[in-house]
C-alpha positions in Angstrom: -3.8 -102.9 -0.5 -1.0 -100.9 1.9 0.5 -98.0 1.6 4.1 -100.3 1.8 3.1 -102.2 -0.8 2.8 -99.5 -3.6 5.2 -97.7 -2.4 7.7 -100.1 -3.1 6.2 -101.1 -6.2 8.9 -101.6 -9.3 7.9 -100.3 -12.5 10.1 -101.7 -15.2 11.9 -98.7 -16.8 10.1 -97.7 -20.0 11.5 -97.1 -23.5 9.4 -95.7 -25.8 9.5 -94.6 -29.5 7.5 -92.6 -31.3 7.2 -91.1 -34.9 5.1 -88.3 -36.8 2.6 -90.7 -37.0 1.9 -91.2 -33.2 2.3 -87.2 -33.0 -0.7 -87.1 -35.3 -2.3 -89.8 -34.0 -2.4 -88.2 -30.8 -3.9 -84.8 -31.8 -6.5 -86.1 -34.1 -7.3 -88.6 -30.7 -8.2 -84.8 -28.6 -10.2 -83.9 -31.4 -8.0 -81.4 -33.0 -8.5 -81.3 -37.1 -12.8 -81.3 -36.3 -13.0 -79.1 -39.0 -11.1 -79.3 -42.4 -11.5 -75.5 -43.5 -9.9 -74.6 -40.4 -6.2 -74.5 -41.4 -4.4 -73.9 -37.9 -5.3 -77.0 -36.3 -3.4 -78.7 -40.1 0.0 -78.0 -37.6 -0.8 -80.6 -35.4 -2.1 -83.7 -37.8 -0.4 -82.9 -41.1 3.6 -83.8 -41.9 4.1 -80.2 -43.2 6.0 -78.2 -40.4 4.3 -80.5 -38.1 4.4 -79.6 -33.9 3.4 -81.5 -30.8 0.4 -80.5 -28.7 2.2 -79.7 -25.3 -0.2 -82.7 -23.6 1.3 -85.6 -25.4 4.1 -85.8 -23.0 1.1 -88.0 -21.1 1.3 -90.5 -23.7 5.2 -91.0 -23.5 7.1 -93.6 -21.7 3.6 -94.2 -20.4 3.0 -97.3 -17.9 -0.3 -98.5 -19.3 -3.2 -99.9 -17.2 -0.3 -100.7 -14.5 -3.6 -101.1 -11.9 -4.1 -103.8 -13.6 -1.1 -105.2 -14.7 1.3 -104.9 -11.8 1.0 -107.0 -8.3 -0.9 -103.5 -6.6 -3.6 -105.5 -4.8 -6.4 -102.8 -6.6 -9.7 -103.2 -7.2 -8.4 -101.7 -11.3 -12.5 -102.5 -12.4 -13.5 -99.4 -10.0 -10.3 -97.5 -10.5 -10.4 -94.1 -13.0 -8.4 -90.8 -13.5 -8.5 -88.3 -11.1 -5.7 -85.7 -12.4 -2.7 -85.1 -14.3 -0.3 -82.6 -13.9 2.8 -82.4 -16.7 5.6 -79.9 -16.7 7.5 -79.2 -19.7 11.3 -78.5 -19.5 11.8 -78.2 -23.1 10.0 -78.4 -26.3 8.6 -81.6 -27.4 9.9 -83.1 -30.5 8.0 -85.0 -33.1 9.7 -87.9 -33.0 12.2 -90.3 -30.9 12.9 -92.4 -28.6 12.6 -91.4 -24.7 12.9 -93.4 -21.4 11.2 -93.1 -17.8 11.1 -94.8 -14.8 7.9 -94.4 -12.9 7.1 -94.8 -9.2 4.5 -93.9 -6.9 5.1 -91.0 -4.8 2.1 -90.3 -2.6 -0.9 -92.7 -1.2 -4.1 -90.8 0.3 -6.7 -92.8 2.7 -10.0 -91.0 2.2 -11.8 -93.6 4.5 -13.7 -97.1 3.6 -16.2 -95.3 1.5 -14.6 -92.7 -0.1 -11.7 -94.9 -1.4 -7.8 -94.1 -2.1 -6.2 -91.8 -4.2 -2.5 -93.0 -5.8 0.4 -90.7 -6.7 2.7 -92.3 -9.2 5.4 -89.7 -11.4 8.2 -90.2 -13.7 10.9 -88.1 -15.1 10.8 -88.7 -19.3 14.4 -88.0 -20.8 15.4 -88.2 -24.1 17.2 -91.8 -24.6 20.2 -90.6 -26.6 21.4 -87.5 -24.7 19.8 -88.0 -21.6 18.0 -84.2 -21.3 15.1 -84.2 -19.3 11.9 -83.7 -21.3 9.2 -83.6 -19.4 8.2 -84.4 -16.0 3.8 -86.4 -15.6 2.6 -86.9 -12.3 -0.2 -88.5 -12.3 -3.2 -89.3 -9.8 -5.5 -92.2 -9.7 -8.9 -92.7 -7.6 -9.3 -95.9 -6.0 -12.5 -95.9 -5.6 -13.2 -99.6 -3.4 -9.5 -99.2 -1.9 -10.1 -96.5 1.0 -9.9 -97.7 4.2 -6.9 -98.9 5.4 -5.3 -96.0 7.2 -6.2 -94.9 10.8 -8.3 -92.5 10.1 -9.3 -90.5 6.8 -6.6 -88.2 5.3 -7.7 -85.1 3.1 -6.2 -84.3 -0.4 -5.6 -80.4 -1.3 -8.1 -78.7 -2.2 -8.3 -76.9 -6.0 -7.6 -73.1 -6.2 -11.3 -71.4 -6.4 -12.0 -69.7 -9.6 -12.4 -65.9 -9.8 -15.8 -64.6 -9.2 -16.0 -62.4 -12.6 -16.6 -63.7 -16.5 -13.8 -65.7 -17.6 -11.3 -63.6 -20.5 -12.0 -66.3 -22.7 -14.3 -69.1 -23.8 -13.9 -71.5 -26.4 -16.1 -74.7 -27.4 -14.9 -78.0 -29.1 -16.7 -81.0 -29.9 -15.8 -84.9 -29.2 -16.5 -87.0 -31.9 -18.5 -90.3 -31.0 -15.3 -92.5 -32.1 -12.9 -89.9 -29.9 -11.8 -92.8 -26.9 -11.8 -95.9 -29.7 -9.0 -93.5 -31.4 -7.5 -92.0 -28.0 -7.0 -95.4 -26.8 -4.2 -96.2 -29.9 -1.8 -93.5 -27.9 -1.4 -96.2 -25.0 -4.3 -96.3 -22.5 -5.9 -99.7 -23.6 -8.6 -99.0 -20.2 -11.4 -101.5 -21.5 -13.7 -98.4 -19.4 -13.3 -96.5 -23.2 -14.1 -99.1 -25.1 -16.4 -102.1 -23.5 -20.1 -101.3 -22.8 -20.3 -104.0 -20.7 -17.4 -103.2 -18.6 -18.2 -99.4 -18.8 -21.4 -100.6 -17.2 -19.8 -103.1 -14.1 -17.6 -99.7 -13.1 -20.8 -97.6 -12.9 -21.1 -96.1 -16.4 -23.9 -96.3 -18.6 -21.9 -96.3 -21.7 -17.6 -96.0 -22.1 -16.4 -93.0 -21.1 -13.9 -90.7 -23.0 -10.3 -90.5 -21.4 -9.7 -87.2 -18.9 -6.4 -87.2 -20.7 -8.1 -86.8 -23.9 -10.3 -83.9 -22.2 -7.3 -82.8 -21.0 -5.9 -82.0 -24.9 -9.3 -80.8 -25.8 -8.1 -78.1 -23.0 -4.6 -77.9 -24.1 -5.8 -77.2 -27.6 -8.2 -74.4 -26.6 -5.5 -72.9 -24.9 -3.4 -72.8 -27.7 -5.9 -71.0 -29.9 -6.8 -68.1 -27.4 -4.2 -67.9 -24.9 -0.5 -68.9 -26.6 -1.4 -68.1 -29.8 -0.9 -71.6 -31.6 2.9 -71.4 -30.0 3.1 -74.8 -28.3 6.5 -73.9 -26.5 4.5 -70.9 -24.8 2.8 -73.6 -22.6 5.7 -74.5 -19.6 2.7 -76.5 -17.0 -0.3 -78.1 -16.9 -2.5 -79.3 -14.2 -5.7 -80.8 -14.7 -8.3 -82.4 -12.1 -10.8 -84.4 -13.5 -14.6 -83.9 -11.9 -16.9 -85.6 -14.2 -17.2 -88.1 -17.0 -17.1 -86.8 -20.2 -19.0 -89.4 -23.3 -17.4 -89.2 -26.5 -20.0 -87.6 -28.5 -19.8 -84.1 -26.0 -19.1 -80.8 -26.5 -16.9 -79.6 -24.1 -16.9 -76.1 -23.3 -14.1 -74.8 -21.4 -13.5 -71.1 -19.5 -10.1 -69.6 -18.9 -9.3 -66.8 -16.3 -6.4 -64.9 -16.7 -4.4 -64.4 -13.3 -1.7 -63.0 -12.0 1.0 -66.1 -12.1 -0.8 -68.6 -14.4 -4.4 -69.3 -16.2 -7.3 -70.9 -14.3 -10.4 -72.9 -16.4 -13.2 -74.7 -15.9 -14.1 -77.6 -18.6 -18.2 -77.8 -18.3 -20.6 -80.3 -20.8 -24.0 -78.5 -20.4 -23.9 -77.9 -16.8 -21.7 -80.6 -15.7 -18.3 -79.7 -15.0 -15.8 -82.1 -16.2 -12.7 -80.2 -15.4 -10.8 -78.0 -13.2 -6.9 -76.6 -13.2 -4.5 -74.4 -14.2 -2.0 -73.8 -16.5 1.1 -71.8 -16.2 3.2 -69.7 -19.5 3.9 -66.9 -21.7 0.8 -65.6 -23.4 0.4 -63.8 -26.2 
């Protein structure tokens, strides 16, 4: 693997569209609708007056296991999620058709045994009038492809969280079929699904996406922060620290600060998630 080589990696442009159905399909994949008497979390997995969690711009135009699937010269077995960051330049709709064009933007040597970390982005517009939807970046951890640089490079570190109580607190549980349904939104990662290929990447069962983790957060957010507005929510960024195992309960603190919201996703006392996210509360 070299630098040059993924950086002049061609993606294939994506077109992608999607219906109420995948817009449900999505939500019930971060666990919303967990409990049937409560009737806010109906606006995101029933047709009547339906609305898009703010998150499933990861799931559109999405490249796939592209690792994999694309001449990147990646060890993809011992490659997983490291962050996600989306920005939102307008409302999400329930439906259509979008396109994007991804590329990789950013490759970081963290030496032979601490392995790679790969920047890939893309722009998703509408595919009728053009208007820019939503903007992913997204950051994978090579975990066997470090190495190949001079020396070492070091990634940014994440903002430190306040020292004080968080403002709000919120837990939500994973379901034990939570990856097996988060997988139909587009990332087919055999790590979610195979035991036996769960186990050969160092996992002692499959592992739930980070992207579903990150909705869990997204959806917490919406309860206590935005006040079940999904067009409050204008960023998200969200690292990845720790597996999370469908079946969890993910508990997950938010600070309020002065430009945008800081949390902490924790199962027991593992902490499975760090970031912020930036818009107009309540």
């Amino acid at each position: 693997m070299t630098r040059h080589l993924l950086f002049d990696l061609q993606f294939p442009e994506i077109r992608h569209t999607f219906t109420r159905r995948d817009t449900i399909l999505y939500a019930l994949g971060v666990g919303v609708g967990w409990d049937p008497m409560d009737s806010e979390q109906l606006r995101y997995v029933y047709e009547d007056r339906l609305q898009t969690l703010p998150t499933m711009a990861v799931t559109l135009a999405y490249p796939g296991y592209w690792y994999r699937d694309l001449d990147t010269g990646l060890d993809h077995a011992r490659t997983v999620h490291a962050s996600e960051k989306i920005v939102l330049h307008g409302p999400l709709p329930v439906e259509g058709a979008v396109i994007a064009k991804p590329r990789v933007i950013d490759v970081v040597d963290k030496g032979r045994d601490r392995g790679a970390l790969i920047v890939s982005e893309r722009q998703i517009r509408d595919a009728a009038s053009g208007a820019l939807l939503a903007t992913v970046r997204q950051t994978a951890m090579c975990r066997a492809d470090g190495g190949f640089a001079e020396s070492p490079q070091k990634s940014e570190p994440p903002s430190p969280l306040p020292d004080r109580s968080p403002d709000f607190a919120l837990t939500l549980p994973t379901s034990p079929q939570a990856a097996l349904i988060y997988r139909l939104s587009g990332d087919r990662n055999p790590l979610h699904a195979q035991p036996d290929f769960a186990r050969q990447a160092g996992f002692p069962r499959p592992i739930l996406h980070g992207l579903s983790t990150m909705g869990l957060v997204c959806h917490a957010a919406l309860r206590l922060v935005f006040g079940h507005v999904p067009e409050r929510l204008r960023e998200m960024d969200c690292r990845f620290t720790a597996p999370v195992y469908p079946g969890d309960a993910v508990a997950t603190d938010f600070w309020r600060m002065e430009a945008d919201w800081r949390f902490r996703a924790s199962v027991s006392d593992r902490v499975v998630a760090l970031g912020s996210i930036v818009g107009t509360s309540v």
